[in-house]
C-alpha positions as a Python dict, from the first residue, in 0.01 Angstrom:
ca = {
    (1, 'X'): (0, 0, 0),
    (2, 'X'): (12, 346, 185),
    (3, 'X'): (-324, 300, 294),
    (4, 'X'): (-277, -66, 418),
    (5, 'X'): (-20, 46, 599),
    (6, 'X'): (-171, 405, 768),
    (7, 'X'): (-171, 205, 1098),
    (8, 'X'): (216, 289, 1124),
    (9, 'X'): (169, 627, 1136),
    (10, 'X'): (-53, 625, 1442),
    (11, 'X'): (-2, 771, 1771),
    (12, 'X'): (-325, 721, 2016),
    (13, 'X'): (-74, 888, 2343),
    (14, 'X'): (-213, 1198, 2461),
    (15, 'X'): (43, 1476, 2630),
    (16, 'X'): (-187, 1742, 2702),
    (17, 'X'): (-171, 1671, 3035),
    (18, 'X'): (202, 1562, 3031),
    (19, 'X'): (360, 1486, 3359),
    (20, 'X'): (656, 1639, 3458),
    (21, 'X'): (955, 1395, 3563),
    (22, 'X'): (943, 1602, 3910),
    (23, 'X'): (652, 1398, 3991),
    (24, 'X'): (770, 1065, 3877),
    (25, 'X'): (688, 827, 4016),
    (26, 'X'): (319, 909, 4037),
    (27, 'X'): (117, 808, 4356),
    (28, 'X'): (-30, 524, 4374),
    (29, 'X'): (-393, 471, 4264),
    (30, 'X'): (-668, 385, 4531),
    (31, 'X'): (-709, 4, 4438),
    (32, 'X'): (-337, -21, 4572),
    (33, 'X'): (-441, -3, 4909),
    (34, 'X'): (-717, -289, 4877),
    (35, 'X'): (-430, -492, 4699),
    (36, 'X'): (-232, -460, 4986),
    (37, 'X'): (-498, -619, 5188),
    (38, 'X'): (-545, -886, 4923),
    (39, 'X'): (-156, -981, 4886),
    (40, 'X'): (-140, -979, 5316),
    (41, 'X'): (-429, -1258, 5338),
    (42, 'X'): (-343, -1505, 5059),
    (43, 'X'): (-56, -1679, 5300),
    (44, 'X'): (-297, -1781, 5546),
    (45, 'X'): (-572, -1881, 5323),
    (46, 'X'): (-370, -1916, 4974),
    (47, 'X'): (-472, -1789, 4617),
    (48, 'X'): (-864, -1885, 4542),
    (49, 'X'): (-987, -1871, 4888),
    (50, 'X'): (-855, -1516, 4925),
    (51, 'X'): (-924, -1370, 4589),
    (52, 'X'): (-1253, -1551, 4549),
    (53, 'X'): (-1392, -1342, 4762),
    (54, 'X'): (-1276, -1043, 4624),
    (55, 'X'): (-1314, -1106, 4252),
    (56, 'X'): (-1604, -1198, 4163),
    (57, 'X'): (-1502, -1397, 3859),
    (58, 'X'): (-1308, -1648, 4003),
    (59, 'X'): (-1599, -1779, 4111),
    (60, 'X'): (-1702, -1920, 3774),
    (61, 'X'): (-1540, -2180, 3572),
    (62, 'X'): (-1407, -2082, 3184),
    (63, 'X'): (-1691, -2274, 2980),
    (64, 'X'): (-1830, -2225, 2632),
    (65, 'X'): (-2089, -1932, 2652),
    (66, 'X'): (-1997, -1834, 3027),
    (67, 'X'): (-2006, -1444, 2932),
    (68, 'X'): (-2397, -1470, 2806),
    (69, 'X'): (-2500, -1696, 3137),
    (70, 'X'): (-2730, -1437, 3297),
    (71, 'X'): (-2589, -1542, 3661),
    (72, 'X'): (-2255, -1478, 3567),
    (73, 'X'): (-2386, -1163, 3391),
    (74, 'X'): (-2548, -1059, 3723),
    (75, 'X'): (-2278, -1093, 3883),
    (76, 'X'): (-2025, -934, 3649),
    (77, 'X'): (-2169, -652, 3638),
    (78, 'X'): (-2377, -578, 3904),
    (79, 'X'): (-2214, -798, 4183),
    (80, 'X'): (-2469, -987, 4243),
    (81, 'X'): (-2371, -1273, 4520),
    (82, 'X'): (-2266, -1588, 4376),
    (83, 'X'): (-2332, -1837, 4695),
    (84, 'X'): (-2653, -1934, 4570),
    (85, 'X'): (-2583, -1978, 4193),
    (86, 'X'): (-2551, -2303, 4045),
    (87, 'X'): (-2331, -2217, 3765),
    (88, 'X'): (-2089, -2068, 4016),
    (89, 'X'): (-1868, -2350, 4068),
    (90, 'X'): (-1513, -2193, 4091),
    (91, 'X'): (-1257, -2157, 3820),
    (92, 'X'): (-1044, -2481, 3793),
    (93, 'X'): (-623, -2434, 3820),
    (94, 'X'): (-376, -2666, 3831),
    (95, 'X'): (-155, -2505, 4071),
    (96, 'X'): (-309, -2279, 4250),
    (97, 'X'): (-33, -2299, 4488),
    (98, 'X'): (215, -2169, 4194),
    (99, 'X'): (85, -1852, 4181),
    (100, 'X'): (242, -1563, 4358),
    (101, 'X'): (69, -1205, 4421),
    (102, 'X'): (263, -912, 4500),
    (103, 'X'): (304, -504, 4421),
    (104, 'X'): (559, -428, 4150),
    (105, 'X'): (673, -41, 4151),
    (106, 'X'): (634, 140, 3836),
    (107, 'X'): (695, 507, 3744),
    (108, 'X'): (335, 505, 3719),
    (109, 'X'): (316, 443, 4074),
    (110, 'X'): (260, 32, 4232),
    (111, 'X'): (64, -188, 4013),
    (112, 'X'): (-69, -559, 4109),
    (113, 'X'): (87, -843, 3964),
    (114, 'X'): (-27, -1244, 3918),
    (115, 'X'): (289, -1414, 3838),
    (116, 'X'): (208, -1780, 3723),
    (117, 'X'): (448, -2042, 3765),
    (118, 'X'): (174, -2304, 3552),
    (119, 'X'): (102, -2223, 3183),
    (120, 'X'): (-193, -2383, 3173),
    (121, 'X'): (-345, -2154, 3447),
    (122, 'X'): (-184, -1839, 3321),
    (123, 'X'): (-458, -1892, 2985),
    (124, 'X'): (-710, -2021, 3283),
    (125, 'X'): (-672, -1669, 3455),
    (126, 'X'): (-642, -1448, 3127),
    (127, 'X'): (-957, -1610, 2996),
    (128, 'X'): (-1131, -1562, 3307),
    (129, 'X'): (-1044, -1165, 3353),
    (130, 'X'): (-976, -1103, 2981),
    (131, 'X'): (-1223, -1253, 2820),
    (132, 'X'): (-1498, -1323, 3067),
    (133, 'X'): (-1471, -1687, 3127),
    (134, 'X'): (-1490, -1801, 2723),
    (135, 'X'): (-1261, -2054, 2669),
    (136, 'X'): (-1067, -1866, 2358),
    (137, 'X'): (-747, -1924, 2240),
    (138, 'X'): (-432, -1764, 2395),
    (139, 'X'): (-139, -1748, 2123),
    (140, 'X'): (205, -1938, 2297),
    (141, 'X'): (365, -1616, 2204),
    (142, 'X'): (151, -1424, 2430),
    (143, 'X'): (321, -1474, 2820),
    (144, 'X'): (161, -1157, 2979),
    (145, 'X'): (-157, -954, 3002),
    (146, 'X'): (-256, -637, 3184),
    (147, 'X'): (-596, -596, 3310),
    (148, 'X'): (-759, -258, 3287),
    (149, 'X'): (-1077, -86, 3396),
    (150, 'X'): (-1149, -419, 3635),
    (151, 'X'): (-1466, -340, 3772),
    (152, 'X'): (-1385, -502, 4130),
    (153, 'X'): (-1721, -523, 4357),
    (154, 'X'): (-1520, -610, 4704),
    (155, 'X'): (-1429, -262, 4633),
    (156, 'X'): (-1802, -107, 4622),
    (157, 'X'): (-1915, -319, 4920),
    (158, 'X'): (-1642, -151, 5136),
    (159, 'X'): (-1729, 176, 4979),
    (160, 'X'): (-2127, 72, 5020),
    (161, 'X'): (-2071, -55, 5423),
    (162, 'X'): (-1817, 246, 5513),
    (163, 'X'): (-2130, 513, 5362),
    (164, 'X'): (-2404, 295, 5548),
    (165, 'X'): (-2155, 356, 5823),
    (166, 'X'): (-2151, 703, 5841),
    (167, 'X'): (-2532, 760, 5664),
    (168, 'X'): (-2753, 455, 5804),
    (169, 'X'): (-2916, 695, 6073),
    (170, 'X'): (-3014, 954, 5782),
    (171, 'X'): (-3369, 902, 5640),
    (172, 'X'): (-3456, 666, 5350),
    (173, 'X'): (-3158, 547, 5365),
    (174, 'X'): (-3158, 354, 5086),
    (175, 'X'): (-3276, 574, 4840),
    (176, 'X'): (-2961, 823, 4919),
    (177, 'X'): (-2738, 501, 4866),
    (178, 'X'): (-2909, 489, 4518),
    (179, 'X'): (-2784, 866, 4450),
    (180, 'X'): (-2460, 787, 4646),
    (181, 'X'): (-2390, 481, 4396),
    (182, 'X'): (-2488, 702, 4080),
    (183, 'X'): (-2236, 961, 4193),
    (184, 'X'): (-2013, 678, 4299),
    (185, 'X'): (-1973, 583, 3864),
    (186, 'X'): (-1855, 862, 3757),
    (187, 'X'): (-1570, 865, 4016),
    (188, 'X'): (-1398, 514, 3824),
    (189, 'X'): (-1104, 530, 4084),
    (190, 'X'): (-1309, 390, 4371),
    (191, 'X'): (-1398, 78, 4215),
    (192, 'X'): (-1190, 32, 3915),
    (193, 'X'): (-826, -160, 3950),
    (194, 'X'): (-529, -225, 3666),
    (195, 'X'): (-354, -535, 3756),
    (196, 'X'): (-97, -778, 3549),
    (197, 'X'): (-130, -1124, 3477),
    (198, 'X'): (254, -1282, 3414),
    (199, 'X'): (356, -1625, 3286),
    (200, 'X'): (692, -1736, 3373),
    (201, 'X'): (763, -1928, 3043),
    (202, 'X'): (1066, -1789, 2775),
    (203, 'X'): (968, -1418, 2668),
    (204, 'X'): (760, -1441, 2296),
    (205, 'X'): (780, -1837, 2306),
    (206, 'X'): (1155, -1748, 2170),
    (207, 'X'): (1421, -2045, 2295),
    (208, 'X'): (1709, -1971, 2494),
    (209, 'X'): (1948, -2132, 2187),
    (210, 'X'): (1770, -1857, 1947),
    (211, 'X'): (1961, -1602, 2161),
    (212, 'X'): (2291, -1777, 2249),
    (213, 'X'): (2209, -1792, 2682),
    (214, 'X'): (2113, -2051, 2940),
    (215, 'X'): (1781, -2168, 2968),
    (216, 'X'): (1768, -2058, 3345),
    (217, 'X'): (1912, -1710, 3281),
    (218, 'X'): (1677, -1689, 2981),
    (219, 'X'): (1404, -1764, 3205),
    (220, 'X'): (1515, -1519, 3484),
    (221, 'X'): (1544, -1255, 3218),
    (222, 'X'): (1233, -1369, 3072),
    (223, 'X'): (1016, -1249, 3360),
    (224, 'X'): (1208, -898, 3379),
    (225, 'X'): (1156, -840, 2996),
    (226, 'X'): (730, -918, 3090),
    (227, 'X'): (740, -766, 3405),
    (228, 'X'): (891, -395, 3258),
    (229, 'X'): (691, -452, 2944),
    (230, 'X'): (369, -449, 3078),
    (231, 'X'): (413, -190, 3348),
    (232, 'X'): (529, 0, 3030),
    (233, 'X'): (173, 11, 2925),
    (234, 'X'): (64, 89, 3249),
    (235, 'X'): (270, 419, 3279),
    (236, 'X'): (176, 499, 2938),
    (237, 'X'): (-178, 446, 3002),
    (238, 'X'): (-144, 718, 3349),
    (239, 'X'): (89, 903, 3217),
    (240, 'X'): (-97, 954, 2827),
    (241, 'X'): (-422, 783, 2861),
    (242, 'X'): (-333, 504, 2585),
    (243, 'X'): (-227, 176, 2628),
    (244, 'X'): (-301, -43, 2293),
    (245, 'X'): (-235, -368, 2166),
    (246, 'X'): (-69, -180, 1843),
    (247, 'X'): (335, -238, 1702),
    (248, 'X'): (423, 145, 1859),
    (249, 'X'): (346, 58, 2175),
    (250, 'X'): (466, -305, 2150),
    (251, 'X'): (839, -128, 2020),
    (252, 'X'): (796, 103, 2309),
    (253, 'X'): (746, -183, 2602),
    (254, 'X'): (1018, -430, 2458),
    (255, 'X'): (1255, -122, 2482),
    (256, 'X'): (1188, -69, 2842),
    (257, 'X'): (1157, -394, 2910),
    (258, 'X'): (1495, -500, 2730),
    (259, 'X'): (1640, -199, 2908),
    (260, 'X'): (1513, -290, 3276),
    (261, 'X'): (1685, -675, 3244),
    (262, 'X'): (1980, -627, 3013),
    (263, 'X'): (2078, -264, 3115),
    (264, 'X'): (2085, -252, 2704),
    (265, 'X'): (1857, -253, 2422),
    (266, 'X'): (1916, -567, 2184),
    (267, 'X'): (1782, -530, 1859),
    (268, 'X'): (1845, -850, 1719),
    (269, 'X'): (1663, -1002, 2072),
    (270, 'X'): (1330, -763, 1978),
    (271, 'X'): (1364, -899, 1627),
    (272, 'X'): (1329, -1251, 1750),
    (273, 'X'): (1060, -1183, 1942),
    (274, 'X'): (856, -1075, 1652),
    (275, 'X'): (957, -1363, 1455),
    (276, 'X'): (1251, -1126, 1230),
    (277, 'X'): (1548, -1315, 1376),
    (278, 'X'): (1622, -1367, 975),
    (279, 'X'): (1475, -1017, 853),
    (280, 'X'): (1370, -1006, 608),
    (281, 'X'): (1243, -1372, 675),
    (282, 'X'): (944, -1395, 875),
    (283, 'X'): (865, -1679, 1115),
    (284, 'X'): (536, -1834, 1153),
    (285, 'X'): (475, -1779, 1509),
    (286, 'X'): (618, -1451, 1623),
    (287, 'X'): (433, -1214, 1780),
    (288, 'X'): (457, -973, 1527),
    (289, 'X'): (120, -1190, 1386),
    (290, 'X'): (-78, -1096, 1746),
    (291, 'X'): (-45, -669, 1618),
    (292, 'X'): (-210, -807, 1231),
    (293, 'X'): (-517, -989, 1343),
    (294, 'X'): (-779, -684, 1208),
    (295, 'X'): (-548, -582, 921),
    (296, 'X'): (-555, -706, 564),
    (297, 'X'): (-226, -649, 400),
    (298, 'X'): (-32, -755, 39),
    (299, 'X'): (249, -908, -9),
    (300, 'X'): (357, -567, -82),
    (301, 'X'): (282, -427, 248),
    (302, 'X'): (381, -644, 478),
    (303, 'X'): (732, -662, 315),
    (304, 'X'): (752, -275, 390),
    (305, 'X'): (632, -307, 705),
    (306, 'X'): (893, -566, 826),
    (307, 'X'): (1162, -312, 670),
    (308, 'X'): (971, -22, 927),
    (309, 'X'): (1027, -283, 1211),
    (310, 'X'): (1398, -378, 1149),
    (311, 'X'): (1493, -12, 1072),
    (312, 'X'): (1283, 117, 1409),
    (313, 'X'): (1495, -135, 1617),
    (314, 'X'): (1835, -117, 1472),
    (315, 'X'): (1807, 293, 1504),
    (316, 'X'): (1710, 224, 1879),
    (317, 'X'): (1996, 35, 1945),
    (318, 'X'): (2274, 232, 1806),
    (319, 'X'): (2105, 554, 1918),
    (320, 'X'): (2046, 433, 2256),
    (321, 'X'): (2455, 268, 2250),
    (322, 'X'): (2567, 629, 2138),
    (323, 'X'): (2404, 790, 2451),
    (324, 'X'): (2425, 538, 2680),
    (325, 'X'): (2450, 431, 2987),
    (326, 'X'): (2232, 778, 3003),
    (327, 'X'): (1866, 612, 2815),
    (328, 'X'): (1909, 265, 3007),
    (329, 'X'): (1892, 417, 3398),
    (330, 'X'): (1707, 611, 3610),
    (331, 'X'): (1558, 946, 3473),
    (332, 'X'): (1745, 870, 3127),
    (333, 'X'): (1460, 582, 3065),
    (334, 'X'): (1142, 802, 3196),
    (335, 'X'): (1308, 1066, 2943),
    (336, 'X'): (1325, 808, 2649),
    (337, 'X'): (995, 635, 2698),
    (338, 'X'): (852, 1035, 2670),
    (339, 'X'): (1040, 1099, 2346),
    (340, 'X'): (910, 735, 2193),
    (341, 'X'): (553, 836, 2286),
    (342, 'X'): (603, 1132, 2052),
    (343, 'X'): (648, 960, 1734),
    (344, 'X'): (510, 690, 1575),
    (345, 'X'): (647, 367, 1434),
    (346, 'X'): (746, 505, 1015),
    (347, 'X'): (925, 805, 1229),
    (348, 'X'): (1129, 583, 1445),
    (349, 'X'): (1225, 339, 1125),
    (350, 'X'): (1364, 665, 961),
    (351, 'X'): (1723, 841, 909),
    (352, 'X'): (1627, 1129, 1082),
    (353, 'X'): (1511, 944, 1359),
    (354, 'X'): (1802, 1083, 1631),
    (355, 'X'): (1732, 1397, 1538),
    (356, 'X'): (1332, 1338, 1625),
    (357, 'X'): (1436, 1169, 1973),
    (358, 'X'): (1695, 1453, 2027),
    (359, 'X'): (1422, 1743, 1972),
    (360, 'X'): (1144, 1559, 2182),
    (361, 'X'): (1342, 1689, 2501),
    (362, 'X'): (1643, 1445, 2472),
    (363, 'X'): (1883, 1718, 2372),
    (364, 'X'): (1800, 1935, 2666),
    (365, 'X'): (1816, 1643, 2898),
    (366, 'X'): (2195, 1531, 2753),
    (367, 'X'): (2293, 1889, 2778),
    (368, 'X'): (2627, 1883, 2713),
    (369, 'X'): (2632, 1480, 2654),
    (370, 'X'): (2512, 1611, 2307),
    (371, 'X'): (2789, 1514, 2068),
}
């Protein structure tokens, strides 16, 4: 059972380049800038004419076998122009017009987001950057999706017409371009973007009743909770170079995410969005089952590892309540998302789990709050 379970005692966030909170919130990456540009023209022109132009996907519908199509693999990954290929046909959406595009700020610095107002087009766009146009199956718990290491090819042209630009006098021109676009790879942050894709349904698939609110608040909340989740994992992935689809991380995001919309962390709400509402029941459905897909575990196990999930949450809560309202606003919540990133999951479900947070630079931060 220990060894079905080994998962739990994971911790892929590296802090040997740790960033102090004097320099939160970091800059903002390069792609920002061509974002800006992006979010600027999609008034005038609206969502697919704008961003079909830009990326490069969009330009292909989601179909069975899409990803092997050599067009689409031409274009993919070597931006190869699509005008001229049959299979390039546009991606179909029900409501285009649904779809707003704007800049959320994140201690990580700003961060794209695609908020989708049509569920059917929020699986359209996460099969089409997420999965490269295949036509696989999005779980209904699953409401949000960052994109990372997007290689975007509007970005290269620019960065190919601004060196022709400054270089198309020099001789062989072309062959220095080569050598220019070798050196060009290794430098990811000139053509690589992170964005978020974010459905506007109820947060986990969970019904406003399960949690004793309005639909409409629930649904105003809802967005919040997805909104602070996923630019969770993008700090996490600046700040520690890790951002996984694994239960630490998932514990981590909720909590900032819960924190961001409720100005508290809600265990109980966390537990329903894994589908442990009635812990130790487990409910077919919650997303706890999207964290298990590559794991094979007994009866045994997974009994054990809903008791590491309840226990992690509860001792959030009533260690976060103790402190608060210091771990649910401003530097309090950069503090606590550092001290989570130093433990792992068993760690956080155990008895000395205050003292843990409290020694991962909590205590100094409390100072005298310390009680």
């Amino acid at each position: 059972m220990q060894e079905q379970l080994s998962f739990l005692l994971e911790n892929y966030f590296d802090h040997t380049h740790f960033k102090p909170r004097q320099g939160i919130p970091l800059p903002d990456e390069l792609f920002v800038r061509d974002w800006e540009e992006y979010i600027k023209d999609i008034p005038q022109h609206g969502f697919l004419a704008s961003l079909q132009q830009r990326l490069i996907q969009l330009n292909f519908p989601v179909r069975e076998g899409m990803s092997q199509n050599s067009n689409y693999r031409s274009a993919a990954r070597k931006g190869a122009e699509t005008s001229a290929m049959p299979e390039a046909t546009g991606v179909r959406l029900e409501e285009p017009g649904n779809i707003e595009v704007y800049l959320y700020q994140t201690l990580a610095g700003g961060i794209p987001v695609m908020q989708i107002g049509n569920r059917s087009d929020f699986e359209t766009l996460v099969r089409v950057f997420a999965h490269r146009n295949e036509p696989v199956l999005i779980p209904p718990s699953m409401g949000a999706c960052m994109i990372k290491g997007y290689n975007n090819w509007d970005r290269v042209k620019k960065y190919k017409e601004k060196w022709h630009s400054a270089n198309g006098h020099k001789e062989n021109p072309d062959l220095l371009w080569q050598l220019e676009f070798e050196k060009m790879k290794s430098q990811t942050e000139f053509y690589r973007d992170t964005f978020l894709i974010l459905s506007d349904k109820e947060y986990s698939n969970v019904p406003a009743e399960m949690l004793g609110i309005s639909g409409e608040r629930w649904r105003r909340l809802s967005l919040d909770i997805r909104r602070e989740h996923e630019a969770t994992h993008y700090c996490t992935l600046r700040f520690w170079n890790s951002a996984r689809n694994h239960l630490l991380d998932e514990l981590i995001a909720d909590y900032m995410g819960l924190a961001a919309a409720t100005g508290s962390y809600r265990a109980h709400w966390f537990l329903c969005f894994m589908g442990l509402e009635d812990y130790p029941v487990y409910r077919t459905g919650g997303r706890l089952a999207n964290y298990l897909k590559d794991k094979e575990l007994s009866g045994r196990a997974f009994e054990k590892l809903k008791f590491y999930i309840y226990n992690a949450a509860c001792n959030l809560e009533i260690f976060s309540d103790k402190y608060a309202p210091c771990f649910y606003q401003g530097e309090g919540k950069y503090q606590m998302l550092l001290a989570m990133s130093k433990m792992n999951l068993v760690e956080l479900a155990s008895e000395n789990m205050e003292k843990k947070l409290l020694e991962n630079g909590l205590e100094a931060f409390l100072g005298e709050e310390v009680r």
